[in-house]
C-alpha angles and dihedrals in degrees: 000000000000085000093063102044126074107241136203130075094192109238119245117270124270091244100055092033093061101020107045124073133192093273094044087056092037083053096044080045099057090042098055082045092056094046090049088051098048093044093045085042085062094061096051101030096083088046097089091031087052101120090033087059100045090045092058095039086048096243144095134278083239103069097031078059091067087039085070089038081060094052106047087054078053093049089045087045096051100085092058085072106023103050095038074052095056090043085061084039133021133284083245100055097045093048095059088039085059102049087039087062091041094056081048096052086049100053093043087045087049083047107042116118098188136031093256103067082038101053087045094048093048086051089044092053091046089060092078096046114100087035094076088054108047086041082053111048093041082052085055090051094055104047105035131058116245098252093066090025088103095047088055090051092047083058092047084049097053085070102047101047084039091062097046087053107032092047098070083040099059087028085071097041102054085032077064093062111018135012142283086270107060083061086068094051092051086049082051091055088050094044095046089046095041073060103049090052098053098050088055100037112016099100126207114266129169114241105226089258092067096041083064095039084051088043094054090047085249106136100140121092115234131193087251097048088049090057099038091064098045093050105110095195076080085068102035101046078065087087095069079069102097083211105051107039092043086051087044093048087050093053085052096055093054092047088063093056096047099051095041088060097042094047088042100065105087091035099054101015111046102048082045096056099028089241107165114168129073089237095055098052096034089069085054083083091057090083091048096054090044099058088042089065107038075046090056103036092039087044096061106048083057097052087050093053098041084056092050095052092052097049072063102050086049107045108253091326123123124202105193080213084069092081098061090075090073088063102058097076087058090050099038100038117005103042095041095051104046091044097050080038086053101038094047095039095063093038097059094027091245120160094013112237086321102070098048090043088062098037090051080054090059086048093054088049103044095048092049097048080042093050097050113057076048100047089046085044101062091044095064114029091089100015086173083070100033107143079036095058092036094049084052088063107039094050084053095046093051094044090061078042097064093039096057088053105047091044106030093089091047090055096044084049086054113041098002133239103300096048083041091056100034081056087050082043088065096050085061094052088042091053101043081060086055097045087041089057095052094049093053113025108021121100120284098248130168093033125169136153112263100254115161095185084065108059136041118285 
C-alpha cells in the first residue's frame, strides 16, 4: 500500500519543536488570529458606511462597490508576492513587512480626500490579505500535531470570519456617532497593536524551501532562485492537481455565499424592515459573526475528532483527506436549509426579522464547519508545497469572492432574493459533490503513520 501512496509530512523544525512551549504557541495562535481579524475587517467595514462614503468622495455606492470587488482579487493575489518573499526571507520577516504596509495603507485610507487615493490605499491594504492567512495557517503546521491541528485553524478562523462580520457591526456603530473616518483609525490601532505583537512573538521558522536549500549547502540568493520563487506558474500549475482544485472550487463556492450575503444586508434587509439608521442595520451582522465563530470553533473540534476516528478505522494511518468527511453534513444539510429558509423568508415576508436573522446565524455556522476540514486540508495534502497549496486556494476563493460582491445587487434587482439564494443553494450542493469526490476517490497524499511522540502537542 506505502508504494502508491506519496509519502513525508515534513517534521516540525528543531527550533519549534525544543523552544517553544504551549503558551508561546497559544500566544503566536491568538496573534495570527488577531491579524486575520484586522486585515478581513478592512473588505466588509466600508459595507454599512457605503453611501456615506460616496457622499463624502463625490461618487456613487456603486462604484465604491467594485472598488471592494477590486480589493478582494488584491487580498486573493497577495500571496503570490508575499509568501515566494518569505521563502527568500524568512516567514518572520515577511510577516512584519507585511503588517508594517498594512498600518501604512490605514493611515493613508483614514486620510484620503478623493477616490482615487481611496480607492489606491484600499487596494494597497488588500495586498496583504491572503498573506496573513496562508502565513498563518503554515505557522500553525508547523507548531501544532495533527490531532489538535483543526482546532488551532478553527481559532485562526474565528478572526478572519469575525472581521468580515464585525466590521460592518462596529462600522455602524461608530458611523452613529462619528464619521466614516474615525473606522479607519480604529483599523489603524489594530493594525499598529497586531504589530507590535509579531514583532515580539512571531518566531523564526524555515519554511520547507529553505530547509532544502540549507540541506543542499545552498544559503545565497541567485538571480534564478529570486525568480523561481516569484513565479506564480509554480501556483497555478497546482490546478492540474484533481485534489486541489476540486478542494479550491469548493472554497470558492462557499465564499460566494458568504460575500453575497455580507454585501446583500443593507440592499434586501433594511427597505424590507424600514431600518434607517447605520446602527440598526449594522446589528443585522451580528447573527452572521456569530455563527461564523461557534462555526469555526464548533468546526474544529469535529474535524479533530473525524481525523482521530479514522486513524482508527486505518490502523494508525492518517489520510489528511479524512478530514474532509466532517464537512458533508454543512454542505448537504446545514448550508442548504438555512439559505432556502433566508432567501424565502424575506421573499414571501415570513418570520418576520426574526427568522432571517437565525437563519443568517446557520449560515454563518455551516460555512464556517464547512470552511475548516477544507482549509486544514489544504494545509497538509502536500505538506512539501504548503504556502504554495494554501495561496492556490485563497486567490480562487477570493476570486468567487469578488464576484459575489460586484454582481449580488444586480441579481437581487433581477430574480429577487429567494431565487438568488436557492442559485447560491446549488453551488453548495455542487460543492458538497465535489467535497464528497476528494474524500473518497482522490490520491492518498500526505500520508504518514499516526505517531504522537513525533509532532507538537
Amino acid at each position: 500500500m506505502a508504494s502508491n501512496l506519496e509519502m513525508g509530512d515534513p517534521q516540525p523544525t528543531e527550533q519549534s519543536r525544543t523552544v517553544l512551549r504551549t503558551w508561546q504557541r497559544n500566544v503566536i495562535l491568538f496573534i495570527v488570529s488577531w491579524n486575520c481579524l484586522v486585515v478581513t475587517s478592512t473588505s466588509t467595514s466600508l459595507l454599512i458606511a457605503t453611501p456615506e462614503i460616496a457622499s463624502d468622495l463625490n461618487t456613487t455606492p456603486e462604484i465604491l462597490n467594485a472598488g471592494n470587488a477590486g480589493l478582494l482579487i488584491a487580498m486573493g493575489c497577495s500571496a503570490l508576492f508575499w509568501s515566494p518573499l518569505a521563502e527568500l526571507t524568512s516567514r518572520r520577516i515577511s510577516y512584519n513587512l507585511a503588517m508594517l504596509v498594512l498600518l501604512g495603507a490605514s493611515i493613508g485610507t483614514a486620510l484620503a480626500k478623493n477616490l482615487g487615493t481611496f480607492t489606491a490605499m484600499r487596494l494597497l491594504s488588500g495586498l496583504e490579505g491572503t498573506f496573513f492567512m496562508v502565513a498563518g495557517q503554515t505557522i500553525i503546521a508547523d507548531i501544532f500535531k495533527p490531532t489538535v491541528r483543526g482546532r488551532a485553524v478553527g481559532c485562526q478562523m474565528v478572526g478572519a470570519v469575525a472581521g468580515t462580520a464585525i466590521g460592518p457591526c462596529i462600522g455602524g456603530i461608530i458611523l452613529t456617532y462619528s464619521n466614516w473616518r474615525s473606522i479607519y483609525w480604529l483599523q489603524v490601532a489594530q493594525a499598529g497593536l497586531g504589530f507590535v505583537l509579531s514583532l515580539a512573538f512571531i518566531p523564526h521558522i524555515q519554511s520547507e524551501t529553505q530547509q532544502l536549500y540549507e540541506k543542499d549547502g545552498d544559503t545565497k540568493i541567485s538571480v534564478l532562485r529570486v525568480w523561481q520563487s516569484f513565479n506564480p506558474i509554480r501556483i497555478f500549475k497546482l490546478y492540474f492537481r484533481p485534489q486541489i482544485l476540486l478542494a479550491d472550487l469548493t472554497c470558492g463556492f462557499l465564499a460566494i455565499t458568504q460575500y453575497a450575503l455580507l454585501t446583500s444586508v443593507r440592499h434586501i434587509i433594511n427597505p424590507r424592515f424600514n431600518l434607517t439608521t447605520p446602527l440598526v442595520s449594522g446589528l443585522f451582522y451580528i447573527a452572521p459573526g456569530a455563527g461564523f465563530i461557534v462555526g469555526s470553533l464548533v468546526g474544529g473540534r469535529i474535524s479533530d475528532h473525524t481525523v482521530k476516528q479514522w486513524i482508527a478505522k486505518r490502523d494508525g494511518l492518517r489520510l489528511p483527506k479524512d478530514r474532509l468527511n466532517s464537512s458533508l453534513v454543512h454542505f448537504f444539510i446545514v448550508l442548504p436549509i438555512s439559505m432556502l429558509l433566508f432567501g424565502w423568508s424575506l421573499e414571501k415576508n415570513i418570520g418576520g426579522l426574526a427568522l432571517p436573522i437565525v437563519m443568517a446565524f446557520w449560515i454563518g455556522v455551516g460555512l464556517m464547519g464547512a470552511f475548516n476540514g477544507l482549509n486544514t486540508y489544504t494545509a497538509e495534502v502536500f505538506p512539501d508545497q504548503r504556502a504554495e497549496v494554501v495561496s492556490s486556494k485563497y486567490v480562487l476563493q477570493y476570486v468567487f469572492g469578488a464576484s459575489a460582491t460586484g454582481a449580488v445587487v444586480p441579481l437581487l434587482n433581477s430574480i429577487g432574493v429567494g431565487w438568488s439564494f436557492t442559485f447560491f443553494t446549488f453551488f453548495k450542493i455542487l460543492g458538497g459533490v465535489l467535497l464528497l469526490v476528494v474524500a473518497r476517490f482522490a490520491p492518498d497524499t500526505g500520508v504518514w503513520a499516526h505517531d504522537s511522540d513525533q509532532t507538537l502537542s
